[in-house]
C-alpha positions in Angstrom: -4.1 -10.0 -20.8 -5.2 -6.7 -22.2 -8.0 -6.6 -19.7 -6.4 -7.3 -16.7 -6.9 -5.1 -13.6 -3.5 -3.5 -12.7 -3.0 -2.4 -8.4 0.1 -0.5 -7.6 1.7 -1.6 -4.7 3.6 1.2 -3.0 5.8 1.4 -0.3 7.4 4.1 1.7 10.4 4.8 3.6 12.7 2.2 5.8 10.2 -0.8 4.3 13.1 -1.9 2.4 14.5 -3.1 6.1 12.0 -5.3 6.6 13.0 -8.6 8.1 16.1 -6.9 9.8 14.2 -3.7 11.5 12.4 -4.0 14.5 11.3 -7.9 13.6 9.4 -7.3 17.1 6.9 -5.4 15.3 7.2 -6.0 11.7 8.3 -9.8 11.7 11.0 -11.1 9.6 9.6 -11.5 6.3 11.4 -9.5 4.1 10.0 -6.8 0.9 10.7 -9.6 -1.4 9.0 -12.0 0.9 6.0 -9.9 1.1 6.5 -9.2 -3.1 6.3 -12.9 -3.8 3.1 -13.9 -2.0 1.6 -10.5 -3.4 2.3 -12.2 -7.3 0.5 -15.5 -6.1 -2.9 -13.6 -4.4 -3.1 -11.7 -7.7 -2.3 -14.9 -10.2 -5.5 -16.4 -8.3 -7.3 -13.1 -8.4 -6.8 -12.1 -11.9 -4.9 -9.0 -11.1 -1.2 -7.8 -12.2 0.9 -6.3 -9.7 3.3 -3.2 -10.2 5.3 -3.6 -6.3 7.3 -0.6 -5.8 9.3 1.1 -2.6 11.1 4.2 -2.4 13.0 5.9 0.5 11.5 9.1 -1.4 8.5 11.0 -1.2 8.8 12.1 -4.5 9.1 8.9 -6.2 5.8 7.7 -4.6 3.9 10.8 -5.9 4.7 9.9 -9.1 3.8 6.5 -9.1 0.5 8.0 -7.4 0.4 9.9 -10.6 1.6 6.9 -13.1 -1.1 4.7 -11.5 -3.6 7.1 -12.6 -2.3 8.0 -16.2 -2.3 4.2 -16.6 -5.7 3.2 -15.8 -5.3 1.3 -12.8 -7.7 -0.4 -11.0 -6.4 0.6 -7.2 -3.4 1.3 -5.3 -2.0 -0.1 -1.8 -0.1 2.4 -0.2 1.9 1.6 3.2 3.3 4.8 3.2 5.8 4.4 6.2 6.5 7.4 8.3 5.3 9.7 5.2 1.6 8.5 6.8 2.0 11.2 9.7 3.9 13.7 7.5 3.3 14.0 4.1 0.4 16.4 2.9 2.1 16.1 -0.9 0.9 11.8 -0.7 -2.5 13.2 0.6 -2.8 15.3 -2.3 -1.3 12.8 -5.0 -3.9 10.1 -4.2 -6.7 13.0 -4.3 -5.7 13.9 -7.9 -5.1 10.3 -8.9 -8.7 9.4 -8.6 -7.4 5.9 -8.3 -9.3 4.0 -5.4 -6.7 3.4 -2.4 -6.2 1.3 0.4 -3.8 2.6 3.2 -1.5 -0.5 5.0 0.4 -0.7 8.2 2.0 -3.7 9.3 1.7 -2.8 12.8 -1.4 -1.4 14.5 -0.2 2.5 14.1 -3.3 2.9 16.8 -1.1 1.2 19.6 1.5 2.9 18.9 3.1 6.4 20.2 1.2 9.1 20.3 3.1 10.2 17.3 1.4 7.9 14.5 -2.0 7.9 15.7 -2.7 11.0 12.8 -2.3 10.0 9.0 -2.7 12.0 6.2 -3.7 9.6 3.5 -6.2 8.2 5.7 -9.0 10.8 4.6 -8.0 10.5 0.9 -8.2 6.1 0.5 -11.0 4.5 0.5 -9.9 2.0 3.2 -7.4 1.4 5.9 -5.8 -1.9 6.9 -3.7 -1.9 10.2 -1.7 -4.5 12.4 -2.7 -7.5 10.8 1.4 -7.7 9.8 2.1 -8.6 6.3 -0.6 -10.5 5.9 -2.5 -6.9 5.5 -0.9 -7.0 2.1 -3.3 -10.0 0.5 -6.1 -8.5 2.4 -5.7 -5.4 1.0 -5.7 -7.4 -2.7 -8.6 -9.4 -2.1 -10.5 -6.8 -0.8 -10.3 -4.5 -3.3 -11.4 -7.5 -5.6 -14.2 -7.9 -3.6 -15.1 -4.7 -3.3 -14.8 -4.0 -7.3 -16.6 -7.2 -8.1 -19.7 -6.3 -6.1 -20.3 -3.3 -8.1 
């Protein structure tokens, strides 16, 4: 499948808890949950997946970096708490050129005070919040769409 589109799939810190942290606003569905339905949305859509999380901020720059020395066709970043920190992520997806899609599980929005600033937001080309892990399909078959009207 030499011409298959490749998305990275990145996520930040904590997301490795999901289905045992605060189920009251992320749900119980776990990574690997959230992994496996993300490998059946991009079987149907023709896509591969490279599904990644790290703890580290580091890490996820250089996967920023990796998605764009390979060629991908996008990235889907829920960046965790890195979203209202992290000024290196903003400036990774700027020199990635890679089209981006931010994801929150939750609605950041309703949140505290806190999370209503992100730094990726002004570097991705989109922003998916609090539709809870069912963000991360949309976030596939959007790009898709998006790619496919062109």
């Amino acid at each position: 499948m030499a011409d298959t589109r490749k998305i990275y799939v990145l996520n930040g810190p904590n997301l490795n808890m999901l289905g045992t942290r605060e189920p009251e606003i992320y749900g119980y569905d776990t990574l690997d949950d959230i992994a496996e339905r993300m490998e059946d949305v991009a079987g149907r859509a023709h896509v591969e997946i490279v599904f990644r999380q790290s703890n580290h901020e580091g890490y996820l720059v250089d996967w920023l970096q990796e998605a764009h020395a390979e060629g991908a066709h996008a990235v889907i970043i829920n960046p965790g708490a890195y979203t209202h920190t992290s000024i290196a992520l903003h400036d990774a997806i700027k020199g990635a050129s890679v089209p981006l899609i931010e994801l929150h599980i939750s609605n950041v929005h309703a949140r505290e005070e806190f999370r209503h600033h992100s730094y990726i937001s002004p570097a991705a080309r989109g922003i998916i919040v609090g539709f809870g892990v069912k963000g991360y399909p949309l976030a596939i078959e959007a790009l898709v769409r998006v790619s496919d009207a062109k």
